[in-house]
Wavefront OBJ file of the C-alpha trace (Angstrom):
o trace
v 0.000 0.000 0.000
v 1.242 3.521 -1.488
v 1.777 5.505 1.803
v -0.423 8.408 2.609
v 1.457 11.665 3.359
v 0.102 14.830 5.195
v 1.773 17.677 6.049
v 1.733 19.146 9.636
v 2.954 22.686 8.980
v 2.279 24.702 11.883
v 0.297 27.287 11.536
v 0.937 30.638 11.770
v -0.642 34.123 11.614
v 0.242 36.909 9.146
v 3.646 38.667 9.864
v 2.612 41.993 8.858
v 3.095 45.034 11.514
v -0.498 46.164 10.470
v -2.438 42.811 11.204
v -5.266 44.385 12.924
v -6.755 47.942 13.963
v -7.996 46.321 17.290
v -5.903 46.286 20.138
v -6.923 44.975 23.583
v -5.660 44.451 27.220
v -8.282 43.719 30.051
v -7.201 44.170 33.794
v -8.676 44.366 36.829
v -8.957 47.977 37.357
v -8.220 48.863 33.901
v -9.039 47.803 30.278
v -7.143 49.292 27.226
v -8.757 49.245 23.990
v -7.275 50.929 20.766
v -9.593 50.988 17.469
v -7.990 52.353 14.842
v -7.014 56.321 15.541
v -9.278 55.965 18.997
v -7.753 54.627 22.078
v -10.332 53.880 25.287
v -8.806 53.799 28.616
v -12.004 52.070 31.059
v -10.627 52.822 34.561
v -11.423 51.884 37.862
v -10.317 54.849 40.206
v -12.194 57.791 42.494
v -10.738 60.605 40.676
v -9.323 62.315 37.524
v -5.619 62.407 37.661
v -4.347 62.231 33.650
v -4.641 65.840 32.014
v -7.278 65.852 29.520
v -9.251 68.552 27.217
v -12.706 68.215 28.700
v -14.060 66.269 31.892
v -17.995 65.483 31.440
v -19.597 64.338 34.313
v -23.417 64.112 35.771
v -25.618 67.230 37.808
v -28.008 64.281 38.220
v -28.685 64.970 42.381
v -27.052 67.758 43.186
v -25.175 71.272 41.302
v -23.047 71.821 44.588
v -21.659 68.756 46.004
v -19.983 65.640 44.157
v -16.961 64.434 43.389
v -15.818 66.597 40.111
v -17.158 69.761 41.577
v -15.848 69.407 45.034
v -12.527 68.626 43.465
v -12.631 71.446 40.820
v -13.591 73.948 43.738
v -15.472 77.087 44.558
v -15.203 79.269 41.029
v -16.527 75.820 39.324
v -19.269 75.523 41.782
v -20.240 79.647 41.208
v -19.955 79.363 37.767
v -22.763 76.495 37.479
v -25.046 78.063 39.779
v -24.723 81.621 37.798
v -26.141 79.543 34.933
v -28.735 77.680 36.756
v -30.158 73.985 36.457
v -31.189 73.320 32.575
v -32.182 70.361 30.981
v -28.850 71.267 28.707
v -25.087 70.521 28.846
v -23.366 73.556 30.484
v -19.751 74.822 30.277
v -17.686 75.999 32.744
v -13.222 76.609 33.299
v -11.653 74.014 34.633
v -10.853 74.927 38.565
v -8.435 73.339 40.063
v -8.904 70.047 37.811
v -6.152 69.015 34.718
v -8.575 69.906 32.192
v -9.184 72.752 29.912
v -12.875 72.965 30.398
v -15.442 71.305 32.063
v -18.903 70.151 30.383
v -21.850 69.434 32.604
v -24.465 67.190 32.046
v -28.154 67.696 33.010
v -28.378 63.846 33.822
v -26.796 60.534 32.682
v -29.548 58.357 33.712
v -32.332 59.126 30.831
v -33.008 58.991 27.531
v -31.399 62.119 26.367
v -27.941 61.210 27.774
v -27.163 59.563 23.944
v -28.614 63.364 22.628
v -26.676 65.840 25.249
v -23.335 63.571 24.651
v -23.652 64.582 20.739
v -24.049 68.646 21.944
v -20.955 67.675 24.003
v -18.766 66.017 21.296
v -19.414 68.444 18.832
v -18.192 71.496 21.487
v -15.174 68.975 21.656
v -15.129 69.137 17.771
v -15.340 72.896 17.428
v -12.620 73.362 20.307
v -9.837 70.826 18.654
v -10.437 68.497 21.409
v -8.934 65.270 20.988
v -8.561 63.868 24.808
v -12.047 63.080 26.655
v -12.591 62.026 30.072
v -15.897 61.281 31.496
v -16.600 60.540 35.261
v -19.096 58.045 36.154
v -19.914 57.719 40.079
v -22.939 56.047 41.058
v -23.640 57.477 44.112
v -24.220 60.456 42.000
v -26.887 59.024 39.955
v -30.449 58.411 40.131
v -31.035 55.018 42.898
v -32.730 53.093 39.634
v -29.956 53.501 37.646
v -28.966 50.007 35.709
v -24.831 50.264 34.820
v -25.600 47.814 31.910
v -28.201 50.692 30.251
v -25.767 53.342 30.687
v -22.550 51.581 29.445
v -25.289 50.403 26.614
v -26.300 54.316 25.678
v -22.512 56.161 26.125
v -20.154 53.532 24.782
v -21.581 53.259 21.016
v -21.947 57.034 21.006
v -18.102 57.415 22.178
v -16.744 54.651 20.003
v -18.805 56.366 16.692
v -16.287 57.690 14.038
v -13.120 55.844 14.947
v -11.470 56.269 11.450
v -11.244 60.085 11.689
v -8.893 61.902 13.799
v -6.677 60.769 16.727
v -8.641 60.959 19.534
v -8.032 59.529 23.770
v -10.845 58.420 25.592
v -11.174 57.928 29.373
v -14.127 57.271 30.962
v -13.594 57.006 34.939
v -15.681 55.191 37.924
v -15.036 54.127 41.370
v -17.525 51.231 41.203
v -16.544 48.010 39.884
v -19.925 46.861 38.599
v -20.001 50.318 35.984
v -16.097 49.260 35.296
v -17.004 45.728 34.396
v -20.240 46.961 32.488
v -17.770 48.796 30.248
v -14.844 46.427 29.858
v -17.958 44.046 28.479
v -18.725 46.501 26.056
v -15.368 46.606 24.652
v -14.986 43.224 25.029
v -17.856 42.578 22.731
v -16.463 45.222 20.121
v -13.319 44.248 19.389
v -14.849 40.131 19.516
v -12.466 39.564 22.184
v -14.857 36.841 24.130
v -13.953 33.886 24.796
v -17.425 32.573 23.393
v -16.919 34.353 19.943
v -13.160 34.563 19.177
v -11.820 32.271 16.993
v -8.825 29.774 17.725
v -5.503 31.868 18.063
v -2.636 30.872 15.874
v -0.318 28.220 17.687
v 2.515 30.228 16.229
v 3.118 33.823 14.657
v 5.906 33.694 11.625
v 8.583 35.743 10.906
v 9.690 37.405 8.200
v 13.216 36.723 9.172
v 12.775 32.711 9.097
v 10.634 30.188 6.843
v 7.696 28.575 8.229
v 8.742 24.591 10.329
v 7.400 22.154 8.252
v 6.748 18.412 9.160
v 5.398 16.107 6.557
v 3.641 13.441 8.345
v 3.781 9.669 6.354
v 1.385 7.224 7.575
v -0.984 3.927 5.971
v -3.931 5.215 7.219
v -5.732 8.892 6.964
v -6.891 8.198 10.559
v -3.360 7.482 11.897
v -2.284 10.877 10.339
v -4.447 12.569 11.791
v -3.984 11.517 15.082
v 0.075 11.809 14.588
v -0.608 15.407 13.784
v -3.074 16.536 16.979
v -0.372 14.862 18.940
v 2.208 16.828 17.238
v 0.132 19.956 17.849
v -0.868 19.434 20.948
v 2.853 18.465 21.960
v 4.116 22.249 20.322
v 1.519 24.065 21.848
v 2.275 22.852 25.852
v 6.158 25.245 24.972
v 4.479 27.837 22.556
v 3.122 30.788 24.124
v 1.861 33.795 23.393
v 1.758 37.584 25.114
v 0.522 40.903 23.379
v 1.953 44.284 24.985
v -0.970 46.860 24.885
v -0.011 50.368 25.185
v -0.968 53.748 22.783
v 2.383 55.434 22.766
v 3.707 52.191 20.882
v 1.910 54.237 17.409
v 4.406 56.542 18.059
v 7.928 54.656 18.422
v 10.354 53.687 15.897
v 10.650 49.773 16.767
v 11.647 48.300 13.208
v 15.230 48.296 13.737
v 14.709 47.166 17.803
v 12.179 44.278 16.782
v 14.301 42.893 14.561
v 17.172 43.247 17.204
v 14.916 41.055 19.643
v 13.796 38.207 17.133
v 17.135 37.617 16.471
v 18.784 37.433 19.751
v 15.567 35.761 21.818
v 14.716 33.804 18.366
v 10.651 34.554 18.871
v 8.142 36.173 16.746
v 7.383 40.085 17.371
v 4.072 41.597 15.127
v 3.537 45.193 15.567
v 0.350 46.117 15.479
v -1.939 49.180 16.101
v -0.538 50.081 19.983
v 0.721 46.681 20.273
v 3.148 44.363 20.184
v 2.460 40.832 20.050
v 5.143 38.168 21.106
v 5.092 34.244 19.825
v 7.586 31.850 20.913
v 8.690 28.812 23.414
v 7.312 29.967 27.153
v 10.756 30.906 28.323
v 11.661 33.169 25.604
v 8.286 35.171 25.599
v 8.903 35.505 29.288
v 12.370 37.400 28.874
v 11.050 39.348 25.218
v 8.004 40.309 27.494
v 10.305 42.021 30.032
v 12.352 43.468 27.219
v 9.506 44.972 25.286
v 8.035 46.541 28.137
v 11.568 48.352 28.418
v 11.784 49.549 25.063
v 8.101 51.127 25.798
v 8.473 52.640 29.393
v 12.256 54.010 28.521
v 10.425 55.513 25.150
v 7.330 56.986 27.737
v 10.245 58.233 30.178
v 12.056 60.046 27.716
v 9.559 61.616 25.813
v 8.425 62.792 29.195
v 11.750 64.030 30.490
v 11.594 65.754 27.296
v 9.098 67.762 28.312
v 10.062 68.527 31.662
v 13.837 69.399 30.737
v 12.047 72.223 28.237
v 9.545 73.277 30.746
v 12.967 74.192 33.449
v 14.690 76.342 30.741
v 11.768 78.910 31.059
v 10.107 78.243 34.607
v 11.922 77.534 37.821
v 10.959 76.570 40.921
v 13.503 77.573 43.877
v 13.275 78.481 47.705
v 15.227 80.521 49.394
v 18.121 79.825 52.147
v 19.272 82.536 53.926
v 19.908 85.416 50.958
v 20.121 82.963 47.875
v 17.145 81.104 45.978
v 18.179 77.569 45.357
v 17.036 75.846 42.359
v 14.766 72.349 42.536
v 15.158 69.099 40.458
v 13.726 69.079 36.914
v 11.516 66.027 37.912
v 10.343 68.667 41.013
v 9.890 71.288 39.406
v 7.718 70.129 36.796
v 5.606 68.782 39.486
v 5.595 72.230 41.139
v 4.779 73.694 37.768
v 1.371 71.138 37.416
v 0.502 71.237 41.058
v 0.288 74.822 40.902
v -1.624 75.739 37.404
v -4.313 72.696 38.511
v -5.483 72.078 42.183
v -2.591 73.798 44.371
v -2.791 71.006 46.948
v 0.190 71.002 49.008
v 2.622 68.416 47.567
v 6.373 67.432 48.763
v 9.741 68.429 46.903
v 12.659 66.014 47.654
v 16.435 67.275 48.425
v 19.762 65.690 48.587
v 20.267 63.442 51.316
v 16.397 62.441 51.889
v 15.876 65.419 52.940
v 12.566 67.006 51.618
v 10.338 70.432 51.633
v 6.311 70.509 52.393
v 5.119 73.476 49.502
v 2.043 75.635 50.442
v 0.994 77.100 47.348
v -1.275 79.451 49.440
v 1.149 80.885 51.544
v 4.164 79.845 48.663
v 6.233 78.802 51.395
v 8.009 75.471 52.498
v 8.624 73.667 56.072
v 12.237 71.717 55.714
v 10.810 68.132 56.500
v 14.263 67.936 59.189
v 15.570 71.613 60.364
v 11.669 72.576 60.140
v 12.649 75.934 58.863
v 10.196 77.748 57.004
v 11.361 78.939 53.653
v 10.067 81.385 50.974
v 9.414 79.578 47.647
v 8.635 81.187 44.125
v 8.198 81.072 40.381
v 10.930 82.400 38.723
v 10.872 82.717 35.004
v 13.952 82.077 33.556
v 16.075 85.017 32.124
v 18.793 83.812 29.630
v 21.201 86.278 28.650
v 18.656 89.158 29.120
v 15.751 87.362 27.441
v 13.448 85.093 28.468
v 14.438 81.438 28.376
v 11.280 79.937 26.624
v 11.437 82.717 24.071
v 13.091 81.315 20.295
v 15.941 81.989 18.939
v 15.267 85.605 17.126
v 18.928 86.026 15.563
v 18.984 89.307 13.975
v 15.781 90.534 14.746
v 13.894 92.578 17.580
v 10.015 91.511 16.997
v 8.333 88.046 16.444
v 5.035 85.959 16.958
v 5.570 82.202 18.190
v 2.365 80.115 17.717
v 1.759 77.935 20.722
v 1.412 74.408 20.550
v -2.068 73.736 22.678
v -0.973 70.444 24.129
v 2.144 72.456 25.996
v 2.042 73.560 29.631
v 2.840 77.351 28.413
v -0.446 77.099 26.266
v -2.403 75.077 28.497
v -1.427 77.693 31.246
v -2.620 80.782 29.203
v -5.752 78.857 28.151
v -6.652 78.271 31.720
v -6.548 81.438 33.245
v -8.708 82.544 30.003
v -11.421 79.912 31.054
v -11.259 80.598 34.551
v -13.761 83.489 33.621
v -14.618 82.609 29.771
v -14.933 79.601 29.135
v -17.854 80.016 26.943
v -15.901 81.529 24.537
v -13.356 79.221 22.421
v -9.814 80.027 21.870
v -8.444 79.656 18.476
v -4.935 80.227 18.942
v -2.201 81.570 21.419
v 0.757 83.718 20.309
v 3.826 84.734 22.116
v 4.598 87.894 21.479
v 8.512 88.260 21.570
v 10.017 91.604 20.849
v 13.412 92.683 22.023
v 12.822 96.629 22.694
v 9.954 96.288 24.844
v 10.799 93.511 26.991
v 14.655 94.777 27.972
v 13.045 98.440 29.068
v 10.390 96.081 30.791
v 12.825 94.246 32.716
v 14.794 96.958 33.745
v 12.120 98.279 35.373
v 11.281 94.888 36.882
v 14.497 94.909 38.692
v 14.251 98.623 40.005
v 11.337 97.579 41.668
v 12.319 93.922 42.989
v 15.848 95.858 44.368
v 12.824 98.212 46.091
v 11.464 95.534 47.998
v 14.488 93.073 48.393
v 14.540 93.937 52.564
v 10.899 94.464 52.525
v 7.965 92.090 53.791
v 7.105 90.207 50.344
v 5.765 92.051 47.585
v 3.847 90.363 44.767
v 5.493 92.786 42.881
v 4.349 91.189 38.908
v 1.083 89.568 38.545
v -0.727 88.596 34.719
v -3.487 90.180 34.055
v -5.875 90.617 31.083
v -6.006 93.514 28.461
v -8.978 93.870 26.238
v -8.340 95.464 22.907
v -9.588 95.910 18.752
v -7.534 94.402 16.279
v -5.887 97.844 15.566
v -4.818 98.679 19.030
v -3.230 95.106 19.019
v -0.818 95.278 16.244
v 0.324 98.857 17.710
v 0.440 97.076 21.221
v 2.844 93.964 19.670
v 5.365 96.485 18.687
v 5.282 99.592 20.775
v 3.833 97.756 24.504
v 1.295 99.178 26.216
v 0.586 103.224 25.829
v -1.285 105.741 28.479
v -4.295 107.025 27.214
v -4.398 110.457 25.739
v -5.090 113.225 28.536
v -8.612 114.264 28.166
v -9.390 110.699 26.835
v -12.351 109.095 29.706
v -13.746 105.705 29.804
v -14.915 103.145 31.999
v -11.234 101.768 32.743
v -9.967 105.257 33.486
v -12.231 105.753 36.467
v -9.317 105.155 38.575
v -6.720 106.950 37.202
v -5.508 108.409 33.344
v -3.307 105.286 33.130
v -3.240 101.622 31.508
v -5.866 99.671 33.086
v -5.784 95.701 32.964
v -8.568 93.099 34.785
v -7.674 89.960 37.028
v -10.235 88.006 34.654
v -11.021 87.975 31.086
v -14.298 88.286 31.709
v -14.207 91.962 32.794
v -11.752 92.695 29.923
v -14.415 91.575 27.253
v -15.770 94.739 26.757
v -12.917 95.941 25.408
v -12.459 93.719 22.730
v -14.497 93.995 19.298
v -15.182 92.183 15.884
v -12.853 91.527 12.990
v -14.068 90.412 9.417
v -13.851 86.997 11.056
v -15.954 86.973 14.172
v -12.561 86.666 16.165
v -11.634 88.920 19.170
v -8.067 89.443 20.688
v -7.314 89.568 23.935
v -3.768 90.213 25.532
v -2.496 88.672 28.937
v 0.480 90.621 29.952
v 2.791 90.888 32.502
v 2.209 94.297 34.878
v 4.312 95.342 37.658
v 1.773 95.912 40.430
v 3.817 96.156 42.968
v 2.240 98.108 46.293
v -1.837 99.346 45.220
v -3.913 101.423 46.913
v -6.980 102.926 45.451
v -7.340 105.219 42.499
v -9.503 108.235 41.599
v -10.529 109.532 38.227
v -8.145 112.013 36.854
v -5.227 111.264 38.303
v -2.267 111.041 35.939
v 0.388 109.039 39.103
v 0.026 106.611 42.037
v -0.328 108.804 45.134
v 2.121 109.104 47.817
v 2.675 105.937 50.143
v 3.159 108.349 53.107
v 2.173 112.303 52.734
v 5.604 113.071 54.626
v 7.156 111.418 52.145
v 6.304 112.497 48.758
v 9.042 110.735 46.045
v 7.544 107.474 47.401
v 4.897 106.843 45.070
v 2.810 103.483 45.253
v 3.197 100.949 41.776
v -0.400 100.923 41.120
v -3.972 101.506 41.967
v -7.149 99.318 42.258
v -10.676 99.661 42.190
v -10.882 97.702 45.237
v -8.188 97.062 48.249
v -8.983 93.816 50.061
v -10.261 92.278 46.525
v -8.782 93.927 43.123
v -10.018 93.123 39.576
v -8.859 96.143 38.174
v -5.096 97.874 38.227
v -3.893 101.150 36.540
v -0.100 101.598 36.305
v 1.164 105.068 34.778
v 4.256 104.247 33.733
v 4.263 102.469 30.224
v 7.701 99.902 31.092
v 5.426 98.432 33.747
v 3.901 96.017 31.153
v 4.389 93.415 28.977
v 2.354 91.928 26.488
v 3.771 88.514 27.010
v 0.496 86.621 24.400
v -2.077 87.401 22.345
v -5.050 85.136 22.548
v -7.589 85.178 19.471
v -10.722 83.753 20.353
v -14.471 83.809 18.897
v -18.006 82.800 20.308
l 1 2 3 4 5 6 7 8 9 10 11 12 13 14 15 16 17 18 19 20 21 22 23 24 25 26 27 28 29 30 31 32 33 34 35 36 37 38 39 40 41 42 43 44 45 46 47 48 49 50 51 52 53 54 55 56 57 58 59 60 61 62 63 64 65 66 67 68 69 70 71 72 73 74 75 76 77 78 79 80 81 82 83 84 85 86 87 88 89 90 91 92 93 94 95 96 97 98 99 100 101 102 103 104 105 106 107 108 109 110 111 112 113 114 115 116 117 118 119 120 121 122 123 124 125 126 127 128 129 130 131 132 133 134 135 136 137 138 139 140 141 142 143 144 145 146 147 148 149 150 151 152 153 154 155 156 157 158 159 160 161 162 163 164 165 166 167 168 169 170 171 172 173 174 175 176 177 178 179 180 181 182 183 184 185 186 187 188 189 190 191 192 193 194 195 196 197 198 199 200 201 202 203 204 205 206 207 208 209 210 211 212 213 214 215 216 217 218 219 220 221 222 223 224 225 226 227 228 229 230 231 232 233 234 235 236 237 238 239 240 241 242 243 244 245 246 247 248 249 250 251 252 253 254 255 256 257 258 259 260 261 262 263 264 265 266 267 268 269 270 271 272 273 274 275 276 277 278 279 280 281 282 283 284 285 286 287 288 289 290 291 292 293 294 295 296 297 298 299 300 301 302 303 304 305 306 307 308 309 310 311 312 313 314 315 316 317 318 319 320 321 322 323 324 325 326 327 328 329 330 331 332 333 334 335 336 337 338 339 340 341 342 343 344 345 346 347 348 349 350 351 352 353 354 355 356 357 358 359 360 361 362 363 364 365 366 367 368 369 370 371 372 373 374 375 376 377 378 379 380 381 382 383 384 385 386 387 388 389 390 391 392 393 394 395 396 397 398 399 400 401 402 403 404 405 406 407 408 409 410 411 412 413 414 415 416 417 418 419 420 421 422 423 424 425 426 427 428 429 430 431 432 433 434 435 436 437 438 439 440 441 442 443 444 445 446 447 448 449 450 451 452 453 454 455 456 457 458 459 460 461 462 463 464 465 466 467 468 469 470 471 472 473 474 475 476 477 478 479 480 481 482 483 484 485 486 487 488 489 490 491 492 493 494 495 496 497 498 499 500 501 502 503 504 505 506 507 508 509 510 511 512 513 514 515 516 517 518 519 520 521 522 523 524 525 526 527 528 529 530 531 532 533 534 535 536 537 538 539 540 541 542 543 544 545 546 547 548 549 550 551 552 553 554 555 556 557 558 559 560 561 562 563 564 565 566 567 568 569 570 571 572 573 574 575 576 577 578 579 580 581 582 583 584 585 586
């Protein structure tokens, strides 16, 4: 009898680094799932801690108490209430939370949570958004809620349009029965359950090698097949396989460090959309698992120390011992930087020696964790060879506009203070504005008046502050600074004094601003030398007298109000800076 011959090639999945657009990790408190440009973090956690665009969460019992509100803080919680309750999504600044705005819904509980999440996404759209967050407690919802209905009318909604632009989704919940309704969803979209995936591959090929082949030679069909289940069954008990989930893998270079790891570990590495999926004997997955999981964390950890080495060439944190400000860490100070422009909570700076300083924001002072000394602390902008450190290089020339990236801290800084008091309105871009002339006459004046106070009780002697202006007045303002009003000249702003008048919040500034052919207004924040304020009168052309005995000793500025500014007039035009120009429309 002519033997019968079968062959038992292995089998093996498609080598290709862009197998599949679905990527997914499950965990216990956190599932990853990346579809195409759209990557879904499902977490299991009490509070918001990543930075994101927009937080949504639910007004469903209460407008004044809750977890995102009493986090974000009093301005949030005035800002809703000066709206009052609708059965619409409303918008407020961000508070103390690492977002750029906040949207509030009505309720997440009926029917029109699928219709008030489209209103929301579509803000998102018109504001560049591309990172979402949404907060799902509930202890906050209605008693009846079920988590399966409300994982059933958000996640479809979300997960809609995947193949446009990049986009992050978070959606947040300290309950593990809403986390698990979630991770189900996602299960279910990417076909990742057990019930209705189909057998995985016993082994992913290579490029690099040809396929094992075993040709099987038997008398009988039946005996071949048996010979070749053992076979299989035999290579899978030393096979395994492992897939590394993470979104910043879209963004390495790994072609020249995958091929690196096949080669030396001799398994099978398929990149895919944020993943990497390993194939090989048990043992050797193990140790490519380990090294894969380098390559990504040493690629998150540099990108990061990236941005934390550029944020400490133009913002330093430092306290001071006895007559000298010392300079903290790069890895401090950029956690200084984030603590400060989002909640301010007190937060712990580490020295040499494990030694380590307790910051209060409030009082921007720090207790030495072992002398207990209380030192000053402050924000010191960086001043590198006479101009500021974050500013470009402007070889040859004296004037220039730098267009902010929005996903840096400088921008995200600017935008915040904006939103504090606008955040209906929505910023189309941020400039720098970085001229030469007016700046060095700026900071000679800054240093006159810090050498003033240097012996002195602290002195907030520069604060930013808002100046509302037309499109003409701002291309005069970008090259010549800020100029008095003419004498004679009378408005609102000059109640106080014939000076330059700037507001604490953009809000009040609004009225300033006006139309272009575009719908856009302009807004500058600048940088004013306050110093010591007192109150102003109409007319008055200088700061009065400090004390009447001694009249050479002028005060900086003037307010509108003492114990609670929002207005200042300073007379002298080198007080100010116009440090950015926000464009913005309604």
């Amino acid at each position: 009898m002519k033997p019968t011959n079968m062959t038992a090639a292995l089998p093996f999945a498609d080598s290709k680094a862009t197998g599949s657009e679905y990527s997914f990790h499950a965990g216990e408190k956190e599932t990853i799932l990346i579809v195409k440009n759209v990557v879904l973090f499902i977490c299991c956690d009490t509070m918001v801690k990543e930075e994101c665009d927009v937080i949504m969460h639910s007004l469903c019992n209460s407008s004044t108490v809750g977890v995102i509100l009493n986090a974000a803080g009093k301005t949030v919680k005035e800002e809703i209430n000066s709206q009052g309750r609708r059965n619409d999504i409303s918008i407020t600044g961000p508070g103390k939370l690492p977002t750029r705005i906040i949207i509030h819904f009505p309720c997440f509980c009926n029917e029109n949570v699928t219709e008030n999440l489209d209103k929301a996404l579509a803000e998102c759209e018109l504001r560049n958004f591309t990172s979402i967050t949404i907060f799902i407690n509930k202890d906050e919802l209605h008693y009846h809620l079920d988590e399966r209905l409300i994982a059933d009318r958000l996640f479809g909604r979300l997960m809609k349009g995947v193949d446009e632009k990049q986009s992050e989704i978070r959606i947040i919940t300290p309950q593990k029965e809403i986390y698990e309704s979630f991770k189900n969803k996602a299960e279910q979209m990417c076909g990742m359950r057990e019930t209705d995936q189909e057998p995985e591959a016993l082994h992913c090929h290579s490029q690099l090698c040809e396929p094992a082949v075993i040709y099987i030679f038997g008398e009988s069909k039946n005996l071949l097949e048996r010979a070749k289940a053992t076979l299989e069954k035999h290579y899978a008990s030393f096979i395994s396989n492992y897939q590394v989930v993470h979104p910043f893998i879209n963004q390495m270079t790994l072609t020249e460090a995958i091929e690196t790891l096949q080669k030396n570990l001799h398994v099978n590495l398929q990149v895919g959309n944020g993943s990497i999926k390993i194939n090989g004997p048990v043992t050797k997955v193990e140790k490519a698992k380990e090294k894969v999981w380098d390559l990504v964390n040493d690629a998150v950890q540099q990108k990061q120390k990236e941005r934390k080495t550029k944020l400490s060439t133009a913002i330093q944190w430092q306290y001071k011992d006895r007559d000298n400000y010392i300079a903290l860490s790069t890895e401090d100070n950029y956690k200084l930087e984030f603590q400060y422009l989002n909640s301010q909570e007190p937060v712990t700076a580490h020295l040499e020696r494990g030694a380590s300083l307790s910051i209060d924001f409030k009082e921007m002072k720090a207790v030495h964790s072992e002398s207990k000394r209380t030192h000053q602390i402050r924000r010191h902008k960086i001043i590198a060879n006479s101009l500021p450190g974050k500013w470009i290089d402007m070889t040859n020339k004296n004037y220039g506009k730098e267009l902010l990236d929005k996903d840096t801290m400088e921008y995200r800084w600017v935008e915040k203070l904006f939103n504090m008091s606008l955040s209906q309105m929505k910023i189309v871009k941020v400039e720098r504005i970085q001229n030469t002339d007016v700046w060095e006459r700026y900071l000679l004046r800054k240093n006159q008046i810090d050498r003033k106070y240097r012996f002195a009780a602290p002195v907030e002697t520069e604060r930013y502050l808002f100046h509302g202006a037309t499109f003409e007045e701002c291309t005069t303002i970008e090259r010549n600074g800020f100029t008095r009003p003419l004498e004679g000249f009378f408005s609102f702003s000059c109640a106080y004094g014939q000076g330059v008048c700037f507001q604490m919040e953009a809000r009040t500034a609004l009225g300033n601003c006006t139309f272009d052919d575009n719908k856009y207004k302009c807004m500058f924040l600048a940088s004013v030398l306050t110093g010591k304020y007192t109150i102003g009168k109409k007319k008055i052309t200088a700061p009065p007298a400090m004390d009447p005995k001694k009249p050479a000793e002028l005060y900086d500025s003037v307010v509108d109000n003492i114990h609670s500014p929002s207005l200042f007039v300073v007379f002298s035009e080198d007080c100010t800076y116009p440090d950015y120009l926000i464009t913005f429309k309604e």
